[in-house]
N, C-alpha and C positions, 0 to 999 in steps of 0.2 A: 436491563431496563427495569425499572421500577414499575411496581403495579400497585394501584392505591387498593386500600382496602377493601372488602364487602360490608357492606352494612347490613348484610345478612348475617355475618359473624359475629357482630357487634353484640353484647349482653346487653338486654335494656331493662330496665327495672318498671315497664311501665304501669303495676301495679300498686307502686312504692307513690305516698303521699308527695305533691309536688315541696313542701316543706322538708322535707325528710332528705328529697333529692340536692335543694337547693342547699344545704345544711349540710352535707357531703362534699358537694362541689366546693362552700366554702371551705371546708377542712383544710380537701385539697390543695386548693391554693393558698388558702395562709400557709402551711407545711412548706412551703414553696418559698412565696412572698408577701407577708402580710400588708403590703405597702395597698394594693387593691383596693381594698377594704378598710383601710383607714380612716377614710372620709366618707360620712353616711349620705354625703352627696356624691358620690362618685359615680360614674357610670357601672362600676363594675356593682355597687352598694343597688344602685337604683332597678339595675338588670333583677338580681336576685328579689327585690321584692317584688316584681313585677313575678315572675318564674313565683316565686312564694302564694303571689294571689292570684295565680294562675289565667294571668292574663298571654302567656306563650303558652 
């Protein structure tokens, strides 16, 4: 049986600038798929400034 994670385990950077954060995350997925963020319309584009100006 599968058991989902703890999110007590989880590392959280919650001290770390939400720009800083968001700027990672993008890293990570272009590393991935740059295709996301291609379009500075894109949901994926539009999330991240939102995360950026720390509206989540």
């Amino acid at each position: 049986m599968l058991k989902a994670p703890s999110t007590t385990s989880v590392g959280h950077d919650n001290d770390v600038d939400s720009e800083v954060l968001a700027a990672r995350f993008r890293q990570a997925v272009e590393a991935f798929d740059s295709t996301p963020f291609a379009d500075e319309e894109s949901q994926w584009s539009l999330s991240m400034e939102e995360l950026e100006h720390g509206i989540w």
